[in-house]
C-alpha positions as a LaTeX table, in Angstrom:
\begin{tabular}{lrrr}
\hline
Residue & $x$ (\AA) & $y$ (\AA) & $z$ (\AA) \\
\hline
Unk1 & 0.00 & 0.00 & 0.00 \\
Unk2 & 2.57 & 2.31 & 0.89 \\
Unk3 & 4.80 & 1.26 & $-2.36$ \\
Unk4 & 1.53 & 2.08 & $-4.25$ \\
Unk5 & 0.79 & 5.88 & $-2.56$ \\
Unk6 & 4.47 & 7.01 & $-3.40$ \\
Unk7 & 4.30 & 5.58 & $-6.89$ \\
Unk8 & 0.58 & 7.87 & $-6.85$ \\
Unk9 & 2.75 & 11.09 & $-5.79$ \\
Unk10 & 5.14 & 10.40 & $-7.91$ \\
Unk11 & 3.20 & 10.07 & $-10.94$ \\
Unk12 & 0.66 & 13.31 & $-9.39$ \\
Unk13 & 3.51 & 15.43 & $-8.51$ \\
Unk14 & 5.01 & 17.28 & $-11.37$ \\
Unk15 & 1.05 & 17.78 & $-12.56$ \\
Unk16 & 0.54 & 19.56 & $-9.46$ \\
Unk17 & 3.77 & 21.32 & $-9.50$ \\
Unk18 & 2.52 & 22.45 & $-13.42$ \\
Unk19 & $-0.63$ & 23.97 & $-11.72$ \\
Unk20 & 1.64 & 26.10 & $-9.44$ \\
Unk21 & 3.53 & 26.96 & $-12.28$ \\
Unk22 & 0.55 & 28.26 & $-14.41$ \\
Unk23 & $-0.82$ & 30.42 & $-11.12$ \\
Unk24 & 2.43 & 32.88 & $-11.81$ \\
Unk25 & 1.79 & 33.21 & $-15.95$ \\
Unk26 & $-0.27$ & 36.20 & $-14.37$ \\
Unk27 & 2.12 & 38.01 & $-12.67$ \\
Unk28 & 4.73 & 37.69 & $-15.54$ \\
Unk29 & 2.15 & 38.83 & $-18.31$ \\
Unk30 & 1.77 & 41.87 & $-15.20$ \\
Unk31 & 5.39 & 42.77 & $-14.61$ \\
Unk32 & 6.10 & 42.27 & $-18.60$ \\
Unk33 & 2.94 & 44.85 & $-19.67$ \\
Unk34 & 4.64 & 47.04 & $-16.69$ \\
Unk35 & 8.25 & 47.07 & $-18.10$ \\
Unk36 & 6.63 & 47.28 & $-21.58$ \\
Unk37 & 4.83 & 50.82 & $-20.34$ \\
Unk38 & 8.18 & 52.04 & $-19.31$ \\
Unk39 & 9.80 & 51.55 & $-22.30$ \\
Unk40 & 7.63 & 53.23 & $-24.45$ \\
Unk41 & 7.51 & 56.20 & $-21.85$ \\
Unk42 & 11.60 & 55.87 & $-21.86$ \\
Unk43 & 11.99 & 55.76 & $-25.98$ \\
Unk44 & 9.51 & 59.03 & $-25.95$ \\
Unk45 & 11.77 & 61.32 & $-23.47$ \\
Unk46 & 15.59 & 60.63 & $-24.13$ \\
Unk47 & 17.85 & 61.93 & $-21.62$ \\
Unk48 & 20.39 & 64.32 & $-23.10$ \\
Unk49 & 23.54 & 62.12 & $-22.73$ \\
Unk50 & 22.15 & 59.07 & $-24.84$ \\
Unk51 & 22.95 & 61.15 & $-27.68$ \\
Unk52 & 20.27 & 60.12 & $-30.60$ \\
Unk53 & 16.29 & 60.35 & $-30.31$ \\
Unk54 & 15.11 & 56.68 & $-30.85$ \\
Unk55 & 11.68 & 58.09 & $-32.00$ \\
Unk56 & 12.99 & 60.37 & $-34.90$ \\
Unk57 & 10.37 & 62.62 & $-36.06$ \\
Unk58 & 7.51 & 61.89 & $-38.13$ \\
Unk59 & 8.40 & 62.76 & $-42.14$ \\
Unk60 & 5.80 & 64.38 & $-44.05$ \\
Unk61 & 3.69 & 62.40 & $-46.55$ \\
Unk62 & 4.60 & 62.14 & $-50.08$ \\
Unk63 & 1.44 & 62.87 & $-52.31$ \\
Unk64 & 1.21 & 60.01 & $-55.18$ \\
Unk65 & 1.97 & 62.58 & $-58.14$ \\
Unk66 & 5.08 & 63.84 & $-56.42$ \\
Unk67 & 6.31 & 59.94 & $-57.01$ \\
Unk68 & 5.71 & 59.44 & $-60.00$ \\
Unk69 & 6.95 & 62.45 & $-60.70$ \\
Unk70 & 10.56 & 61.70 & $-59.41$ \\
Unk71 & 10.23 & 57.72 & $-60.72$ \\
Unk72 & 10.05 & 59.65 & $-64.11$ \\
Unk73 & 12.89 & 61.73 & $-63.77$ \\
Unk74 & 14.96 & 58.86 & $-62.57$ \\
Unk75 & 13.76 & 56.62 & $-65.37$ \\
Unk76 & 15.19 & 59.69 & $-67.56$ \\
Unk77 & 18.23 & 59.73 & $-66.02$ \\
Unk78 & 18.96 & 56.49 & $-66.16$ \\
Unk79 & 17.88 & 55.62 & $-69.60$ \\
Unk80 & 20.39 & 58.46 & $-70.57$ \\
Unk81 & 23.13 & 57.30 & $-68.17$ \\
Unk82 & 23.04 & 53.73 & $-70.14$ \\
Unk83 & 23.10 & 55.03 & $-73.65$ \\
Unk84 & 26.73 & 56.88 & $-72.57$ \\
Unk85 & 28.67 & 55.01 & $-70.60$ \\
Unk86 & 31.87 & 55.98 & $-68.54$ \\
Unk87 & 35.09 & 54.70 & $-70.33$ \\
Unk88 & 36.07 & 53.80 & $-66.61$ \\
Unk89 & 33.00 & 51.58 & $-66.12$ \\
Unk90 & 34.74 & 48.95 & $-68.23$ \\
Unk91 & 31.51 & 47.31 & $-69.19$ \\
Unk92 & 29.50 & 48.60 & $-72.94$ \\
Unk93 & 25.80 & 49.13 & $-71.66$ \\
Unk94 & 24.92 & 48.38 & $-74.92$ \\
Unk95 & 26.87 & 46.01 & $-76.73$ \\
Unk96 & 27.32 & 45.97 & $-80.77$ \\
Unk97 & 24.90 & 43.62 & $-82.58$ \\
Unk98 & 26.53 & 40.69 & $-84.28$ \\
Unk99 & 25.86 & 39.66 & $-87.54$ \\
Unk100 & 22.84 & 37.32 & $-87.90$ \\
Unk101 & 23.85 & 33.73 & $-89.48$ \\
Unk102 & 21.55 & 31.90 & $-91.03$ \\
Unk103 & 21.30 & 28.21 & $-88.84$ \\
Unk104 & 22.40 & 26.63 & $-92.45$ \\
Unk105 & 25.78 & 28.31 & $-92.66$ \\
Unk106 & 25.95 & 27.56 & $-88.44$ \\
Unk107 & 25.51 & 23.53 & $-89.32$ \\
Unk108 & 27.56 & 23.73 & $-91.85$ \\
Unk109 & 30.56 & 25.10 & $-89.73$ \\
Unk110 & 29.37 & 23.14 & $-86.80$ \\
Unk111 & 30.72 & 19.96 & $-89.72$ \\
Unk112 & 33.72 & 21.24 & $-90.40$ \\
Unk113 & 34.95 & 21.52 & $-86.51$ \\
Unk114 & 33.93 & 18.41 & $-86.04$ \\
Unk115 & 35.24 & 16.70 & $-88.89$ \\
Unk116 & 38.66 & 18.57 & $-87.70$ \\
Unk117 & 38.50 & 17.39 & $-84.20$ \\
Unk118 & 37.68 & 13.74 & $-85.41$ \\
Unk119 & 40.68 & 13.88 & $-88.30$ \\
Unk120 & 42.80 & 15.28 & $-85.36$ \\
Unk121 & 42.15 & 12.26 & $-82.65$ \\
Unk122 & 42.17 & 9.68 & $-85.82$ \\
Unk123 & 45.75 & 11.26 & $-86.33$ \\
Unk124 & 46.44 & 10.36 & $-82.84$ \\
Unk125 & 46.98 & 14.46 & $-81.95$ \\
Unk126 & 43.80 & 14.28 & $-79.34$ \\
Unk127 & 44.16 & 12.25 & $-77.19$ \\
Unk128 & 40.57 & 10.99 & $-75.34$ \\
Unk129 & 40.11 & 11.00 & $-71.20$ \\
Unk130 & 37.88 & 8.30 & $-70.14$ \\
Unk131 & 36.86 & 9.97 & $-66.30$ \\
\hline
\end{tabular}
């Protein structure tokens, strides 16, 4: 009997330790709303020495027209800044068309390199890697 009553607290005791536990979720969610409310009060009034206002001020709005307005411009600017490039950049914005080939002329070169590279490793100058 006694074997089975301590076996009974054992198995009871960390639900009734839980219980206690969730009695204190109260006074956290307290002190954390608390220390919450003091922050917000502390972020509003800086003190002098900390140097930088953590709420900076509220910008004005920027009416809808005024954007596009300046998205145009920098489209402008841009498009402009593309079509004359820096020497320095080092890269052509727009680089020189090449020649079209017609897909004939392409297969037919396409033959010749490969009837090159298969003269070459017939010739033994090639020699193949197996990996």
């Amino acid at each position: 009997m006694r074997m089975l009553a301590l076996s009974v607290a054992i198995a009871f005791g960390p639900l009734l330790a839980l219980g206690a536990h969730a009695q204190t979720t109260d006074d956290k969610a307290a002190a954390r709303a608390e220390r919450m409310k003091e922050g917000a009060e502390a972020a509003k009034n800086p003190l002098p020495a900390e140097g930088i206002n953590p709420v900076p001020p509220a910008k004005p709005k920027v009416s809808s027209g005024d954007k596009a307005a300046a998205r145009a411009e920098r489209r402008t600017e841009g498009a402009e800044a593309s079509k004359n490039p820096l020497p320095a950049e080092g890269i052509e914005a727009h680089p020189t068309e090449k020649p079209k080939v017609s897909a004939s002329d392409r297969a037919a070169a396409r033959k010749a390199r490969r009837a090159a590279a298969a003269k070459a490793q017939k010739a033994g100058e090639i020699k193949v890697q197996n990996y």
